[in-house]
VOGU-3710 file (C-alpha; in Angstrom, 3 decimals, decimal comma):
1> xxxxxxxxxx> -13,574/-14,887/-5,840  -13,554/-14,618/-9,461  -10,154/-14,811/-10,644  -11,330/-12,642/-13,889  -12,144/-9,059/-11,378  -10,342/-6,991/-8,972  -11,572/-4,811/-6,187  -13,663/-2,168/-6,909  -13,468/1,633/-5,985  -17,032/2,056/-5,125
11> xxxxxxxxxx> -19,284/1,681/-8,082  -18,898/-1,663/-7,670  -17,213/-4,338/-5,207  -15,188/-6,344/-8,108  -14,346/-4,528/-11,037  -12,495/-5,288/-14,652  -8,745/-5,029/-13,696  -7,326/-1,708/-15,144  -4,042/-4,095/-15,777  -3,368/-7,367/-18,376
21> xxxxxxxxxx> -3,211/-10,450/-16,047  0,129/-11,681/-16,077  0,638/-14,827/-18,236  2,121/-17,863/-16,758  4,972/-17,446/-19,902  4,944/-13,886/-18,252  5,380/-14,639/-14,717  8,003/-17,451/-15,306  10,051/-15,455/-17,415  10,403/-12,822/-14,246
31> xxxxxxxxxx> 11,474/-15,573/-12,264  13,644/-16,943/-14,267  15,653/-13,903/-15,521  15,881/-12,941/-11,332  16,005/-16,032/-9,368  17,330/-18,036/-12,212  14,410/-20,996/-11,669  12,662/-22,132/-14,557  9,303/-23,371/-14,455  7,218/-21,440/-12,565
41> xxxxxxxxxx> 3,705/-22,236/-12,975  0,707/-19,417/-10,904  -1,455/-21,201/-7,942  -2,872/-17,718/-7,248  -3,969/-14,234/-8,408  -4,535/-11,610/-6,177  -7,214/-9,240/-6,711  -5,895/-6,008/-5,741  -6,564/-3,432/-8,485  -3,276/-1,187/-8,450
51> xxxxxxxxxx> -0,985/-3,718/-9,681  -1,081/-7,504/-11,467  0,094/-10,011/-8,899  0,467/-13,794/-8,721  2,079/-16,607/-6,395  3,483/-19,409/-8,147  5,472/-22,468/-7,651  8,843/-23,408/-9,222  9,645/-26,968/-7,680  10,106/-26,336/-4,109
61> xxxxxxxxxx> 10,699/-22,454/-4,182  7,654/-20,006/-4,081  7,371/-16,602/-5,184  5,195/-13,911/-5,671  5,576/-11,996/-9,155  3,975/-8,354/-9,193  3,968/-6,059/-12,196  3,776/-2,625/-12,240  2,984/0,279/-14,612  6,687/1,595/-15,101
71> xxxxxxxxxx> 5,000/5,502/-15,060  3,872/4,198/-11,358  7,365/2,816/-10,391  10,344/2,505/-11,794  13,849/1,219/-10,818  14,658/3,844/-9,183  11,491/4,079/-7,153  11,747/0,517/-6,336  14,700/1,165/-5,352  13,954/3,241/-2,175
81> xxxxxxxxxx> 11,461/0,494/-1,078  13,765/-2,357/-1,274  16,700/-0,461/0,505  14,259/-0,023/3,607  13,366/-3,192/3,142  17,019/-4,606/3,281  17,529/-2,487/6,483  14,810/-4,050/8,506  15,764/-7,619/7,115  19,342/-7,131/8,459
91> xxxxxxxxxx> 17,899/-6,213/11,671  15,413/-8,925/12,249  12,826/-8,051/10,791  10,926/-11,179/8,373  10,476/-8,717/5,262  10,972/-11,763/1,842  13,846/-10,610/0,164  12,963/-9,112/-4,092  14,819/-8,885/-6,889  13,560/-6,632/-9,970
101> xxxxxxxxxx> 14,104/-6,596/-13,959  12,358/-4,414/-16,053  10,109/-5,977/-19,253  12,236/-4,434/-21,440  14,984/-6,476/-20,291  12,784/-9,520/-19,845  12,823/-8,977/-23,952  16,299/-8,445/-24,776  16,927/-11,570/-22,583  14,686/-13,484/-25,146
111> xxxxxxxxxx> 16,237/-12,335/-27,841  19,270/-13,370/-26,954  18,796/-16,896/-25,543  18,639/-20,171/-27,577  15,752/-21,029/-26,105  13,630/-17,367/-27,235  10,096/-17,801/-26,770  9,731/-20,798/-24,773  11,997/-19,993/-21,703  11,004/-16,498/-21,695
121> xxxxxxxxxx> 7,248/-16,437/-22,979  7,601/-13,545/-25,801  4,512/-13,579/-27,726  3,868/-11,761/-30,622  0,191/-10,546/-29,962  0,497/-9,385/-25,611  -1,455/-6,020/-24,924  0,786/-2,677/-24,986  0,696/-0,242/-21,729  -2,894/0,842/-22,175
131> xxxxxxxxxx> -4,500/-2,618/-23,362  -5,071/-2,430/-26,748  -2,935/-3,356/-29,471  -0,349/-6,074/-30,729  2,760/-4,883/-28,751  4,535/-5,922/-26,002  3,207/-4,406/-23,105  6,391/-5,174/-20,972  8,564/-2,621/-22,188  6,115/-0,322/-20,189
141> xxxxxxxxxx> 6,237/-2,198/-17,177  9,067/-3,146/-14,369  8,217/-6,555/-12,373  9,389/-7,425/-8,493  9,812/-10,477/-7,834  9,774/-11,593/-4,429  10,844/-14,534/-2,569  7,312/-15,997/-0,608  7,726/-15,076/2,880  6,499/-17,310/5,943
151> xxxxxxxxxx> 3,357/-17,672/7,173  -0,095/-18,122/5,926  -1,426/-15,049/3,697  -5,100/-15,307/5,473  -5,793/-12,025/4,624  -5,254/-12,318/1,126  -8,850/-12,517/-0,077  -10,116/-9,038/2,072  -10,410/-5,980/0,840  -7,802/-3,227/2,365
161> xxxxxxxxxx> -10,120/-1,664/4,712  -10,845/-4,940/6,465  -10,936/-5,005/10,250  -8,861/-7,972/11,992  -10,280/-11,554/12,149  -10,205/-11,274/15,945  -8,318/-9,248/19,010  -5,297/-11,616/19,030  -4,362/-10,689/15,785  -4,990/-6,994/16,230
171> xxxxxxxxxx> -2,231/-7,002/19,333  0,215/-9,655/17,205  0,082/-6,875/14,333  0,889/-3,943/17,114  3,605/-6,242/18,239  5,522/-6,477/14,960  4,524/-2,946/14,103  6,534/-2,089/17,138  9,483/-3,930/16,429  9,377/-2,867/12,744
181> xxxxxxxxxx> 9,662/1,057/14,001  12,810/-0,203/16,779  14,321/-1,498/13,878  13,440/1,191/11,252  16,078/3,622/13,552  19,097/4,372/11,636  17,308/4,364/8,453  18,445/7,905/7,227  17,469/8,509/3,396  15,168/11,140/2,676
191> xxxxxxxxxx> 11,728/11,701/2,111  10,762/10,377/-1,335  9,680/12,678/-4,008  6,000/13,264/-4,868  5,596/9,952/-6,791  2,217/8,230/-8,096  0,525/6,370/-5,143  2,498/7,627/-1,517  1,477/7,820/1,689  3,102/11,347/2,985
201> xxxxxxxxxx> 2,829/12,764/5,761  1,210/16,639/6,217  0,369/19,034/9,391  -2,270/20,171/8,381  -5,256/19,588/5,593  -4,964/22,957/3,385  -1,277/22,571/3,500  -1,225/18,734/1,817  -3,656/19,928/-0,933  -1,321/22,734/-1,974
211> xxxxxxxxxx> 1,552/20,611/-1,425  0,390/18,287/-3,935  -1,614/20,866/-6,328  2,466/21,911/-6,689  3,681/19,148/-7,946  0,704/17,054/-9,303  -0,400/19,039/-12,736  -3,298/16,684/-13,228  -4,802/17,250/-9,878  -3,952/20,725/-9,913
221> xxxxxxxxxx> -6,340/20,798/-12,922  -8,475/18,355/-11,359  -9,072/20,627/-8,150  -9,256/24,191/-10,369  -13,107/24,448/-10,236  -14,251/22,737/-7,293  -14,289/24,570/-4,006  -12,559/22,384/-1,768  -10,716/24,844/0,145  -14,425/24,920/1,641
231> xxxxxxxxxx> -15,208/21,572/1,485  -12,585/20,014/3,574  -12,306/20,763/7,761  -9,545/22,455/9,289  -7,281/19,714/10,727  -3,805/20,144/12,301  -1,595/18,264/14,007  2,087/19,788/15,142  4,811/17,686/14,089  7,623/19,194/14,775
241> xxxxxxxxxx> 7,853/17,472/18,311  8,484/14,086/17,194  11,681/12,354/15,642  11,179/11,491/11,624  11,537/7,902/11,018  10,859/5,729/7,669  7,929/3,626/8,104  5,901/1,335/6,293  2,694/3,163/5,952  0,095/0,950/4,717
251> xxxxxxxxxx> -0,394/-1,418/7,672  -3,293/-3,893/7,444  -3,499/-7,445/7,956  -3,708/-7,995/4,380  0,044/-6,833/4,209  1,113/-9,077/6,684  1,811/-13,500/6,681  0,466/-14,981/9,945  1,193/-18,040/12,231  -1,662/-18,615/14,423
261> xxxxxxxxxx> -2,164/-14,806/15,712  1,706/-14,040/15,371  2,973/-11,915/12,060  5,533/-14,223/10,287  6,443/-11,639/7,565  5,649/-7,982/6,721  5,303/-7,485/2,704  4,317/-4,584/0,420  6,401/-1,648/1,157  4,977/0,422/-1,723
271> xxxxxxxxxx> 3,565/3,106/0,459  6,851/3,441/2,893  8,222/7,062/3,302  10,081/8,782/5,737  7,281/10,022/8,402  7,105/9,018/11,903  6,735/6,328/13,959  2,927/7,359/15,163  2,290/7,595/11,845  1,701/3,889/11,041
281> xxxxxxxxxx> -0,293/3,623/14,525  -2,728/6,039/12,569  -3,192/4,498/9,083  -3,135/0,849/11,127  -6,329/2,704/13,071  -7,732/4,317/10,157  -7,290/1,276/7,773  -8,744/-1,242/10,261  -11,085/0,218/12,629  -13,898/2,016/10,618
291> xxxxxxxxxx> -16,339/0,435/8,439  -15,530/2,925/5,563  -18,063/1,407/3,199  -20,686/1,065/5,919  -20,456/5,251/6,034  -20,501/5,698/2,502  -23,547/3,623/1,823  -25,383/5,768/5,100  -24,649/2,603/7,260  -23,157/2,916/10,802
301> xxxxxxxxxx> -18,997/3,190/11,566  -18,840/0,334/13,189  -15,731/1,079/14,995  -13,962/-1,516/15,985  -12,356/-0,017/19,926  -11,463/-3,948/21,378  -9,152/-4,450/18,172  -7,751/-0,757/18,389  -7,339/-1,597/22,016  -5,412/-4,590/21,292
311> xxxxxxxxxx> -3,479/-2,693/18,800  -1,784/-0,369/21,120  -1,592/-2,950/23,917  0,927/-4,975/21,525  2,524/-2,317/20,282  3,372/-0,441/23,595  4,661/-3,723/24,881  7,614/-3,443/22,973  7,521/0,103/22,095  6,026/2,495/24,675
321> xxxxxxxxxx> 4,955/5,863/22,919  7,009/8,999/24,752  5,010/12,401/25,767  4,902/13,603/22,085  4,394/10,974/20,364  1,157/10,630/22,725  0,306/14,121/22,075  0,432/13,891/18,235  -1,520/10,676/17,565  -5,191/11,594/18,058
331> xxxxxxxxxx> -4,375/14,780/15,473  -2,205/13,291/13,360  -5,626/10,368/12,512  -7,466/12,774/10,589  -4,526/13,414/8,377  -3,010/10,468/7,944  -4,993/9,146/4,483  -4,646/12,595/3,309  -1,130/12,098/1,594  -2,084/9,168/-0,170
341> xxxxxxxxxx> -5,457/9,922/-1,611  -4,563/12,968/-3,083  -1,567/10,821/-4,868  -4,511/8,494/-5,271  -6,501/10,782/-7,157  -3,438/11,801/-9,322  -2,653/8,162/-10,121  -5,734/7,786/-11,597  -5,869/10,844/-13,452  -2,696/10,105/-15,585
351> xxxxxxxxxx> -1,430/6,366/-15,218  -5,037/4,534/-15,848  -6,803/7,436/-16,668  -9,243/6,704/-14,701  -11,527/9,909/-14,029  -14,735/8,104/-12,873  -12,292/6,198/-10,432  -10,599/10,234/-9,398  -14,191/11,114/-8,168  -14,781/8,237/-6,194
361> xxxxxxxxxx> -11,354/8,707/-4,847  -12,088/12,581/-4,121  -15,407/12,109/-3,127  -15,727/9,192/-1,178  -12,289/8,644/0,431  -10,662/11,870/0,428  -13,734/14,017/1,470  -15,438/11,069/3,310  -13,091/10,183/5,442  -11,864/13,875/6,531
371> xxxxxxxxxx> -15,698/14,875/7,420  -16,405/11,812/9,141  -13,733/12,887/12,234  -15,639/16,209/12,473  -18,815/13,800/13,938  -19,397/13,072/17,390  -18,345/9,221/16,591  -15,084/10,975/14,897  -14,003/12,924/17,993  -14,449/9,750/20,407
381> xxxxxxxxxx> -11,957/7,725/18,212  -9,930/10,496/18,727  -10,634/10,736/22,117  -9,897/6,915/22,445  -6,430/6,903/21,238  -5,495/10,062/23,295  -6,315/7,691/26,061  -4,499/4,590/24,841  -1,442/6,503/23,835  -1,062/8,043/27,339
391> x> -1,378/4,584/29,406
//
C-alpha cells in the first residue's frame, strides 16, 4: 500500500490523508516524553484516515504512536477510554497499556531540555492544525502512545469493513468478545457525552437523529433542508430489558492482534461507551458480515452467515446470551451504526471540514446501510441472528 494515502470514504479507495504524517522527530519525541525511551525510529504507517498512526522501534521496546486532532479528543476524552481500558487489563483482559501528552507539552518539554531540537524534534517550519502554514501543528493535537501489544496485527492492511480471513478467526474474535463483556461488569462510569466520532447506542432511528440534531449544531444545519425524517425506515428495538454495560464498540479484526486464530490483544477503544453487551455482537455483525461496498456499487451483500455463525458459537461458549438479550439483538442490528455515523457526519463537518466526505457519510453509510435491512436479504440476517441468539 502506498505509504503516501489513507483509506478512502467512497470517491475513492485511498485518499490524501486529511492529517500531517507524523515525523520520525515527531513520533520519538511522544515516546520519549511518555515512556522515557529515546530513539524511536517508524517501521510502519497505518492507513486509517481518522487519525495519524505509526509503529516504531526503540531498541527492544515497540510502540505504536497515534495523533489526534485535540477538537476530536482531548485529555479528558482520552481519559474515559483509557480508564475502561485499565479495568479490563486488571481483569485479564490483553488491552497494551497508553500513556498520553499533549503537543503542547511535547513543546514546552523542548524548550526546556539541553538537548531542544534534537531529542524532541521541534522544527521551525511543521504544518499548523489545518495544514497550511509555518506553525507548530502540535499544540492542536494530543498523542497516545501505546505500548505494542502481542500478537501479529494481520489485519492491519484491511479496510474496516473487512470480513474475517476464515471461520476460526471469526469464533476466536466471539471468544474474546465474550470475555471482554464478563470482564467489562463492574465498570460503572457513565455514558460519555456527545463527542466527535462515538458509537452510541439509540432505540429507535427518529429518536438518534434528534438526539444528535440537539447537540450537534453542524449537523443540525446539515440535516435542515433534506427530508430525512422520510428518508430513513422506522426501526426500533426496546432496550430497556437488558443491563447497560461499557463496551468496546468497534469490533473488527482489524482492532484486534492474533496468534494463529486466537486474539492476543484487543486495541483501539476510541468508539467504547456505555451500551450493552449485545451491542458489540451487532456492530461485530454489521462491521464484518456485509459487503458494504459491494451494495453501494449495485453489487451483491455477500453476507458472510458461516463467519457470523462462528461468531456467536465463540462467543456463547463463554458467554451465553439470556432471554433478552436474545430478544434485542436482531432489532438492535439495524441501529447499531446509527450512533456513530451521525457523529461521523458531524466530525467531518467541523474537525476536517470535510463536506464532500459528510455526504458520502450521509448518503452511503448512514442511509445505505439503514435501507438495506428493509430488503428481503436484510430481514434474513435478522432472521439469522434471532436464531443464533436463541440456541
Amino acid at each position: 500500500m502506498d505509504e503516501d494515502r489513507v483509506f478512502g470514504m467512497g470517491d475513492e479507495p485511498l485518499a490524501a490523508p486529511t492529517w500531517p504524517a507524523l515525523t520520525e522527530a515527531e513520533a520519538a519525541s511522544a515516546v520519549a516524553a511518555t515512556w522515557g525511551s529515546n530513539g524511536a525510529t517508524i517501521e510502519w504507517r497505518s492507513a486509517r484516515p481518522l487519525s495519524a498512526t505509526v509503529g516504531v522501534r526503540t531498541g527492544s521496546e515497540r510502540f505504536v504512536v497515534k495523533r489526534l486532532p485535540s477538537a476530536l479528543r482531548d485529555l479528558g476524552a482520552l481519559a474515559e477510554e483509557h480508564r475502561f481500558m485499565a479495568h479490563l487489563r486488571a481483569r485479564g483482559i490483553p488491552v497494551p497499556e497508553v500513556r498520553t501528552v499533549t503537543g503542547s507539552e511535547l513543546r514546552a518539554a523542548a524548550s526546556r531540555n539541553d538537548l531542544g531540537q534534537h531529542r524532541f524534534g521541534v522544527e521551525s517550519t511543521e504544518p499548523d492544525s489545518v495544514g497550511g502554514g509555518p506553525a507548530d501543528h502540535r499544540r492542536a493535537f494530543v498523542y497516545e502512545v501505546h505500548r505494542l501489544g502481542e500478537g501479529d496485527d494481520r489485519y492491519r492492511a484491511d479496510f474496516s469493513w473487512t470480513p474475517f480471513r476464515d471461520i476460526e478467526d471469526a469464533a476466536g474474535a466471539g471468544t474474546m468478545l465474550a470475555r471482554l463483556h464478563s470482564a467489562a461488569e463492574g465498570f460503572d462510569a457513565p455514558a460519555r457525552p456527545a463527542r466527535p466520532l462515538l458509537a452510541s447506542m439509540h432505540s429507535d432511528v427518529i429518536g438518534a437523529f434528534e438526539w444528535h440534531i440537539a447537540r450537534r449544531p453542524a449537523l443540525a444545519t446539515f440535516l435542515t433542508d433534506r427530508a430525512w425524517r422520510t428518508e430513513v425506515p422506522d426501526l426500533r428495538a426496546d432496550l430497556t430489558t437488558v443491563e447497560p454495560l461499557w463496551t468496546h464498540g468497534d469490533w473488527h479484526p482489524t482492532n484486534l492482534l492474533w496468534r494463529d486464530h486466537e486474539v492476543t490483544s484487543v486495541i483501539d477503544f476510541g468508539l467504547s461507551d456505555r451500551t450493552t453487551a449485545v451491542f458489540d455482537l451487532a456492530t461485530a455483525v454489521e462491521r464484518t458480515a456485509v459487503d458494504w461496498i459491494a451494495l453501494r456499487d449495485g453489487g451483491p451483500a455477500n453476507v458472510r452467515t458461516d463467519q457470523i455463525t462462528a461468531l456467536f458459537e465463540g462467543y456463547q461458549s463463554i458467554r451465553p446470551l439470556n432471554h433478552a438479550e436474545s430478544q434485542l439483538l436482531p432489532d438492535l442490528l439495524p441501529l447499531a451504526h446509527i450512533g456513530y455515523e451521525l457523529s461521523e457526519i458531524d466530525y467531518f463537518l467541523t474537525i476536517p471540514q470535510e463536506p464532500r466526505n459528510a455526504e458520502i457519510a450521509y448518503h452511503d453509510w448512514l442511509l445505505g446501510h439503514l435501507r438495506w435491512y428493509e430488503t428481503p436479504e436484510g430481514h434474513d440476517l435478522r432472521t439469522l441472528l434471532h436464531d443464533l441468539s436463541a440456541r
